[in-house]
C-alpha positions as CSV (number, residue, x, y, z in Angstrom):
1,X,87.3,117.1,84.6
2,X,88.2,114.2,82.8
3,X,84.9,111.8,81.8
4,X,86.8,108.5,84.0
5,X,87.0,109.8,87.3
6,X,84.2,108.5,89.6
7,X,81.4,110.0,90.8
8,X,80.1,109.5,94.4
9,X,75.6,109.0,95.0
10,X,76.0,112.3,96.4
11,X,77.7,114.2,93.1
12,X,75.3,116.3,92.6
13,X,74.9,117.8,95.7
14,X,78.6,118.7,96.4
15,X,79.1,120.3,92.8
16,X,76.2,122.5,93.8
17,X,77.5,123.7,96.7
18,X,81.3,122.8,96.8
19,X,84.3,122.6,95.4
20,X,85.3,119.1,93.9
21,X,88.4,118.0,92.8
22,X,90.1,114.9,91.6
23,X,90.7,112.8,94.0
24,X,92.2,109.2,94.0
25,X,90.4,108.6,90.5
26,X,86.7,110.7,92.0
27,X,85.7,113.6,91.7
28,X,85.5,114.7,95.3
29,X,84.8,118.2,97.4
30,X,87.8,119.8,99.3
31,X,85.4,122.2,100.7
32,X,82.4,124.3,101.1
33,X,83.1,127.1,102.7
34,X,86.4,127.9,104.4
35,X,88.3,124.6,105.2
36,X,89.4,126.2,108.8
37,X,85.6,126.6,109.7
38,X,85.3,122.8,108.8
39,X,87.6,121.4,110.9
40,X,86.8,123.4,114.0
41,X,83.2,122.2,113.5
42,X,84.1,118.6,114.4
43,X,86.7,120.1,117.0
44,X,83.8,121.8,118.9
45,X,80.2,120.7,117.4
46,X,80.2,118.5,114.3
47,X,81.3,117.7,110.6
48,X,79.1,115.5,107.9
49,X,81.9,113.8,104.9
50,X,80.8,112.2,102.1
51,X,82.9,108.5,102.1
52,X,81.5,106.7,99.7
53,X,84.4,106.7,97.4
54,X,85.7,104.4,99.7
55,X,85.3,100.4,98.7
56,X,82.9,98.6,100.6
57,X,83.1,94.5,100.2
58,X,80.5,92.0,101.5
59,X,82.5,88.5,102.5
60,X,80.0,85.6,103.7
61,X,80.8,81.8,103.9
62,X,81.6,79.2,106.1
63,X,85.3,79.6,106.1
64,X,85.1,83.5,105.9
65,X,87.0,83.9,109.1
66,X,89.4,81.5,108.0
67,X,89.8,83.5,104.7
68,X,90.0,86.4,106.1
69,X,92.9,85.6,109.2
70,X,94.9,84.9,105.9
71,X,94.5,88.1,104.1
72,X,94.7,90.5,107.5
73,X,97.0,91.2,110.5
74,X,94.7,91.7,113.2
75,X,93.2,88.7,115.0
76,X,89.7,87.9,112.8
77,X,88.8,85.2,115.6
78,X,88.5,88.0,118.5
79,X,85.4,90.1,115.9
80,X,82.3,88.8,117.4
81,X,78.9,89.5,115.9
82,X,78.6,93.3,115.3
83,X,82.2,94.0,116.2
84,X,85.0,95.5,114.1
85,X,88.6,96.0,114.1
86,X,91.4,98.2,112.5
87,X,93.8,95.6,110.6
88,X,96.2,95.9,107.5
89,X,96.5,93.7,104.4
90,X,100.3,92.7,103.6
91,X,102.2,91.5,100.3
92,X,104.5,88.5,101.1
93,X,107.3,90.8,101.5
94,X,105.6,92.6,104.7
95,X,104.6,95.9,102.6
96,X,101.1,97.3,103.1
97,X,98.6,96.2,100.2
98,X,95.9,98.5,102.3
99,X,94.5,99.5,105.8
100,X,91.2,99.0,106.6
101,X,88.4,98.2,108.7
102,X,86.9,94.9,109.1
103,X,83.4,94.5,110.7
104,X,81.6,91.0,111.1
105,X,77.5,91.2,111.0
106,X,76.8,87.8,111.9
107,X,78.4,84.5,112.1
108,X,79.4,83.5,108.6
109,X,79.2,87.4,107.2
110,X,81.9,90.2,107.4
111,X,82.5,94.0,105.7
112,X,85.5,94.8,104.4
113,X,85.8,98.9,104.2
114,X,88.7,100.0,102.2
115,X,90.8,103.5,100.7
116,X,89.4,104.6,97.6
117,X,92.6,104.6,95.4
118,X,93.0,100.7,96.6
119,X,89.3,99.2,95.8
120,X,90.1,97.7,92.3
121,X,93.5,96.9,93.7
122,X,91.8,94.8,97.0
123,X,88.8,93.4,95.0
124,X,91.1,91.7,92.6
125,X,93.3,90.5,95.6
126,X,90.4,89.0,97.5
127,X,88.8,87.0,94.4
128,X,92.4,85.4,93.6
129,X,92.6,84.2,97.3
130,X,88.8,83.3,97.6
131,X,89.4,80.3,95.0
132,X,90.8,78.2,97.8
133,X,87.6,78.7,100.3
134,X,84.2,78.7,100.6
135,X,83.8,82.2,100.6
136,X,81.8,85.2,98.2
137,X,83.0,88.5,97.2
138,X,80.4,90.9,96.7
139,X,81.3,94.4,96.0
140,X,78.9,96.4,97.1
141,X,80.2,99.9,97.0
142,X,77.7,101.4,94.2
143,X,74.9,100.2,96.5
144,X,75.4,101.5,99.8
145,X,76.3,105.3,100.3
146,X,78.7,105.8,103.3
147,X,78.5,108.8,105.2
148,X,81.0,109.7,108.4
149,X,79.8,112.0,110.9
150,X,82.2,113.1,113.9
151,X,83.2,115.6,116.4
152,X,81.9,115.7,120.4
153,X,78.2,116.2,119.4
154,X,78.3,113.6,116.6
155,X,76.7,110.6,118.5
156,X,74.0,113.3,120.1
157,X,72.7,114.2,116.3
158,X,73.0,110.0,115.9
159,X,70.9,109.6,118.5
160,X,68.2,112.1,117.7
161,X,68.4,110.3,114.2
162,X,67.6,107.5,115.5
163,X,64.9,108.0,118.2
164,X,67.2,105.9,120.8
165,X,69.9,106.5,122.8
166,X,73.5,105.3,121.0
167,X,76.2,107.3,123.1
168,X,77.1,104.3,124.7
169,X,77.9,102.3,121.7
170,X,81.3,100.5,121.5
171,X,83.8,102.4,119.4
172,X,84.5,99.9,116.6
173,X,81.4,98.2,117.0
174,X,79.2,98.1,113.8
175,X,75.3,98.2,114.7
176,X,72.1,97.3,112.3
177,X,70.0,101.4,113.1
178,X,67.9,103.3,111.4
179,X,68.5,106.9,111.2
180,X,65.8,109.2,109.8
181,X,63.8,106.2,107.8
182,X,67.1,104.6,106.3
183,X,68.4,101.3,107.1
184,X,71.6,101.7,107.9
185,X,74.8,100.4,109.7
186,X,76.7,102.5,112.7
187,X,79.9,101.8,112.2
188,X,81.5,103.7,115.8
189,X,85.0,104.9,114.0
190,X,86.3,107.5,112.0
191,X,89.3,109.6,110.3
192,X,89.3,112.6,112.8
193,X,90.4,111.9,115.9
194,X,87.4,112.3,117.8
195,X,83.7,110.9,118.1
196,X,81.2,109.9,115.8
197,X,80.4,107.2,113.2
198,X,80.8,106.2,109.6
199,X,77.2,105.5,108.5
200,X,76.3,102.6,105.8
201,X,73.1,103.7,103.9
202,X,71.5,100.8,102.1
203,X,69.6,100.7,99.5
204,X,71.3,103.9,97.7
205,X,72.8,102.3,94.1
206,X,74.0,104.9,91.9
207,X,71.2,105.3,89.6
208,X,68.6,108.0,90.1
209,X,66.8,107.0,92.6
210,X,69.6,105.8,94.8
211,X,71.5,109.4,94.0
212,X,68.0,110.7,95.4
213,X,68.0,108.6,98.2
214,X,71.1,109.3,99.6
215,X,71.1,112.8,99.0
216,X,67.5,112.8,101.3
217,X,70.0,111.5,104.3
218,X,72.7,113.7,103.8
219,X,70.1,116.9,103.8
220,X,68.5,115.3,106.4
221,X,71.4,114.7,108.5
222,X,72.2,118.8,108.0
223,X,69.0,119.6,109.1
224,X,68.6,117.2,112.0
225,X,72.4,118.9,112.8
226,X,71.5,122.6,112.7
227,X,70.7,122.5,116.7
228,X,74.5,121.1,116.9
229,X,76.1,123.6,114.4
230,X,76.5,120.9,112.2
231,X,78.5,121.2,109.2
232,X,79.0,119.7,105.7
233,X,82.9,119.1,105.4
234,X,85.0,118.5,102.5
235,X,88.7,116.7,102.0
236,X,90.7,119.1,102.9
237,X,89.5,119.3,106.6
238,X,89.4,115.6,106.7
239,X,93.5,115.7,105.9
240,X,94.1,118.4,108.7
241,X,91.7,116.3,111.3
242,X,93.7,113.1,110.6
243,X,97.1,115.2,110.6
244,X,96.5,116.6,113.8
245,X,95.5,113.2,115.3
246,X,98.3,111.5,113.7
247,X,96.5,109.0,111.9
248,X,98.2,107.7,108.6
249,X,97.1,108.2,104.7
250,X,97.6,105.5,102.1
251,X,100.1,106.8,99.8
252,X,101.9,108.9,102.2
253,X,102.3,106.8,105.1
254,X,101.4,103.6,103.9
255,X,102.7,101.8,101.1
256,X,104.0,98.3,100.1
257,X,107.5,99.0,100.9
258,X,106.2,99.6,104.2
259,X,105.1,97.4,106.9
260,X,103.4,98.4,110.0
261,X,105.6,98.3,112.8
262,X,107.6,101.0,110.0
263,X,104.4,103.0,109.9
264,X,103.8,103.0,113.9
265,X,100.5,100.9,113.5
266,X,101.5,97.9,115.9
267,X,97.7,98.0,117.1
268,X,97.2,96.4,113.3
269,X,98.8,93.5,113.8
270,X,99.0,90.6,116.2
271,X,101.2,87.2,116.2
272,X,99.5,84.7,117.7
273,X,97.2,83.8,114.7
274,X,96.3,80.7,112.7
275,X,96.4,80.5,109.7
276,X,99.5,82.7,109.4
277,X,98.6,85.7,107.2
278,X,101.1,87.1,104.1
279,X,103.7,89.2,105.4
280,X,103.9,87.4,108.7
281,X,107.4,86.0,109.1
282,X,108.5,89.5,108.2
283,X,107.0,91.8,110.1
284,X,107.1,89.5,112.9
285,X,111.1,90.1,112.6
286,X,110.3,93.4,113.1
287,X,108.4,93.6,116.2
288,X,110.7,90.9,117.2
289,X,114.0,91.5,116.3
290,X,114.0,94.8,114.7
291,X,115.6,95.4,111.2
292,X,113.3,97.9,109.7
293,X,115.0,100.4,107.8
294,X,113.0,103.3,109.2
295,X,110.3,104.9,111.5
296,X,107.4,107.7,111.2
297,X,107.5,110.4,113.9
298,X,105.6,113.7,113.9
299,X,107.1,116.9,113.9
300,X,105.8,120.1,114.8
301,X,107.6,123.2,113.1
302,X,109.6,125.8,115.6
303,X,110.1,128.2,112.6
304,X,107.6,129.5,110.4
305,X,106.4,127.1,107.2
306,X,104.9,124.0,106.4
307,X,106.6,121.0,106.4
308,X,105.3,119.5,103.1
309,X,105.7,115.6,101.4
310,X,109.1,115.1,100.2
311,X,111.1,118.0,102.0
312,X,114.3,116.6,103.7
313,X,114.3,116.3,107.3
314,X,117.9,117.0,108.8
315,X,119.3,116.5,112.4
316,X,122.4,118.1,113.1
317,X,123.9,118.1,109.7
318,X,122.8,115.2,108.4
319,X,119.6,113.7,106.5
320,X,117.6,111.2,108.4
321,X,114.5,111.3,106.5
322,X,111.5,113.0,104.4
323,X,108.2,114.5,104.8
324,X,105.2,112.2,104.2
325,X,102.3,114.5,105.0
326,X,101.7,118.1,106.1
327,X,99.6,121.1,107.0
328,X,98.9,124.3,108.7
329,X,97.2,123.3,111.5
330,X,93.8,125.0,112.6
331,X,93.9,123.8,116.3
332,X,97.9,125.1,117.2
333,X,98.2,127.8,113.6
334,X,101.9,126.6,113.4
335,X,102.6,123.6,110.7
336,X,103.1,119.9,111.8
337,X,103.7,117.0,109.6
338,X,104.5,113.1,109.7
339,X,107.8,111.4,108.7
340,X,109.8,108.7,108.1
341,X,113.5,108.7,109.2
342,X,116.4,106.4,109.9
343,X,115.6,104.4,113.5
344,X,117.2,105.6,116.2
345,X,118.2,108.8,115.3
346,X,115.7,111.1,117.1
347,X,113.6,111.3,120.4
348,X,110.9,113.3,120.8
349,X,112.1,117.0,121.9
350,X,114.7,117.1,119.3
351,X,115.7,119.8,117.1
352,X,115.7,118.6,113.5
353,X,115.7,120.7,110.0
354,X,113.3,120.6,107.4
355,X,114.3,121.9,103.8
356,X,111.2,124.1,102.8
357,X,112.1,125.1,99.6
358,X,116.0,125.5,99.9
359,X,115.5,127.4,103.3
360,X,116.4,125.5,106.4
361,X,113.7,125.3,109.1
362,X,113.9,124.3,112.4
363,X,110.8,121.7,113.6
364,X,110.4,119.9,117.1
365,X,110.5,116.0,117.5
366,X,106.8,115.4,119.0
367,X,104.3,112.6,119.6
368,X,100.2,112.4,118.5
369,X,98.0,113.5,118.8
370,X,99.0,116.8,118.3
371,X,96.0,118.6,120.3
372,X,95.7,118.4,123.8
373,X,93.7,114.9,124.3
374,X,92.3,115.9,127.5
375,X,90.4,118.8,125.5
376,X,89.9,117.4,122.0
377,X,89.3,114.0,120.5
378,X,87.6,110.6,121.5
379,X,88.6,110.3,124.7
380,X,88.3,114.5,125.7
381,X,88.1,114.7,129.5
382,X,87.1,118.9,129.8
C-alpha cells in the first residue's frame, strides 16, 4: 500500500488479524472473518470498530458556542454540559462541507467528531473562522483512540467495563467513564442503527506506547465481550449496518451540492438560531418553500441484484435518478440501496427500474430503516 495513507493506533493489530484496505486516505480493515457474521453480531450480541480515523477537534473559549452556532445547523445553545447533538456544516451555497457530531464537556469546551476523508478539510475551515473569536482549535485526533461498540448487548459489556451501571445513559449524551483502567469518554451514538457507544480513549498518541495502550483496550474490550459473543468488526459490516438503517455516507449521500433537507436529514438543522449559520438563507428556502432539485429515498430490489452507486433508477420509462449507495443485505438477503431522484416523482410502494449493468431491474419505493424496528435497532421492542 502506498507509504501516505494513514495509519490508525490500532494498525498493528488489524493487519495481524484482518484484512485492511485503503480507505479515505487510511489503511483500514474491511473485515476479519466473514463480513455477514459481523453484522449479525451487532444485530443479535455485539460488534467492536476501530474509528479512530475519524477527526476528533477540541474547541474551548468563551465565545465557543457562539463560534460554533456559526459554523453548524443544529441549535449549539440547546447542548448542555455532557450533551451532544447530530448537526451538519454548510458552504454559503447550502451544500454540505461535513456531518458530524458535536459534544459540549463543560461550559466553555466542546468536541467536534468528524468523517475521516473531511478532517484536513474541517480543521482548515475551523482555524479560518476561529480568527474572529475567542476560541482554540486543538486537533486532537493522534491522541485519543476512538473505539465504537454497538448492537443490543453493547451497553451490558459497557457496563461491566466500567463497574457501574450505564444502560440508562442518554443517547447522544457524552459522559467522563472509565472502562477497564482507561479514561475515557461515552459518547451514547453510533453508525449502526442500534445501541451502544463510540468510546474516546485518552491518553493513546500514536507513538509506541500510545499504539500499546490502545491496543490493551481493544483486547480488553474482546475479552470483557466473549460472555456477549462479542465481535471485532471491520468496514464493510459497518456500510451494510448503516445501509440497512438508512443512515447517510459522506461522499455518497452527502456532498456540497447537497444540502440537508436534499439528503433527508431535517433533524440536522433548525431555524431559529442566532448568529445565523453559512448556508442558512438557503436551506431555509428549502424547508420553507421548497426548490430543491432532488430527494434521497431507499429502495429495496424486487428482482435479483444489487443496486450499486451510479446505476440509473427509472420509473415508468423515464430517469428520475441514480444510485448513491448499495448492498446485499444480511438481515432481508435481497439488495437495498439509497438514492437521489427528481422530487415528486415517487411514493413509497412504487415500482421503479434500476439499470444493473445494462439489465433492467425492478426495486420497490420503501422507507428506513430497512429491518423491522420493533425487532432490531435502538429502539427494538421484542
Amino acid at each position: 500500500m502506498s507509504d501516505t495513507l494513514k495509519r490508525t493506533q490500532l494498525y498493528d493489530w488489524h493487519v495481524a488479524h484482518g484484512d485492511v484496505v485503503p480507505f479515505a486516505g487510511w489503511e483500514m480493515p474491511v473485515r476479519y472473518t466473514d463480513i455477514r457474521q459481523e453484522h449479525m453480531a451487532v444485530r443479535d450480541a455485539v460488534g467492536i470498530f476501530d474509528t479512530s480515523h475519524m477527526s476528533r477537534f477540541w474547541i474551548r473559549g468563551p465565545q465557543a458556542q457562539e463560534f460554533l452556532q456559526t459554523l453548524t445547523s443544529n441549535n449549539v445553545s440547546k447542548i448542555g454540559v455532557y450533551g451532544g447533538q447530530y448537526t451538519t456544516c454548510l458552504n454559503e451555497q447550502g451544500g454540505i462541507l461535513d456531518d458530524l457530531t458535536l459534544y459540549r464537556v463543560s461550559e466553555e469546551e466542546y468536541i467536534w467528531i468528524t468523517n475521516a476523508v473531511n478532517g484536513p478539510k474541517i480543521k482548515k475551515h475551523l482555524l479560518k473562522n476561529a480568527e474572529k473569536f475567542e476560541v482554540s482549535i486543538e486537533d486532537r485526533s493522534s491522541e485519543v483512540s476512538m473505539v465504537a461498540i454497538q448492537g443490543p448487548s453493547a451497553l451490558h459489556l459497557l457496563s461491566k467495563a466500567a463497574g457501574k451501571d450505564l444502560t440508562d445513559l442518554a443517547r447522544f449524551s457524552i459522559n467522563p467513564v472509565t472502562l477497564s483502567g482507561f479514561e475515557c469518554y461515552l459518547c451514547r451514538t453510533g453508525y449502526t442503527g442500534e445501541s451502544g457507544g463510540e468510546v474516546l480513549v485518552l491518553n493513546t498518541p500514536i507513538d509506541s506506547d500510545g499504539k500499546q495502550r490502545a491496543i490493551a483496550f481493544w483486547e480488553g474490550m474482546l475479552e470483557l465481550g466473549e460472555e456477549y459473543n462479542a465481535k471485532p468488526c471491520g468496514l464493510g459490516a459497518r456500510d451494510s449496518l448503516r445501509l440497512e438503517a438508512g443512515l447517510v455516507l459522506y461522499g455518497n449521500e452527502l456532498d456540497e451540492s447537497t444540502s440537508p433537507i436534499e439528503a433527508r436529514i431535517p433533524y440536522a438543522v433548525k431555524f431559529k438560531v442566532d448568529p445565523h449559520y453559512l448556508g442558512y438563507d438557503v436551506v431555509r428556502r428549502h424547508k420553507k418553500e421548497g426548490g430543491i432539485r432532488k430527494t434521497r429515498i431507499g429502495v429495496e430490489m424486487i428482482d435479483r441484484g444489487i443496486p450499486r452507486p451510479q446505476y440509473d433508477v427509472s420509473f415508468k420509462g423515464s430517469k428520475i435518478g441514480k444510485i448513491t449507495s448499495g448492498v446485499m443485505s444480511p438481515m432481508l438477503s435481497k439488495g437495498i440501496g439509497l438514492a437521489y431522484v427528481k422530487p415528486k416523482t415517487v411514493e413509497v410502494d412504487d415500482v421503479v427500474e434500476i439499470d444493473i449493468k445494462g439489465r433492467t431491474r425492478r426495486a420497490r419505493v420503501t422507507t428506513w430503516p430497512f429491518f423491522d424496528p420493533e425487532r432490531y435497532g435502538e429502539h427494538r421492542t421484542l
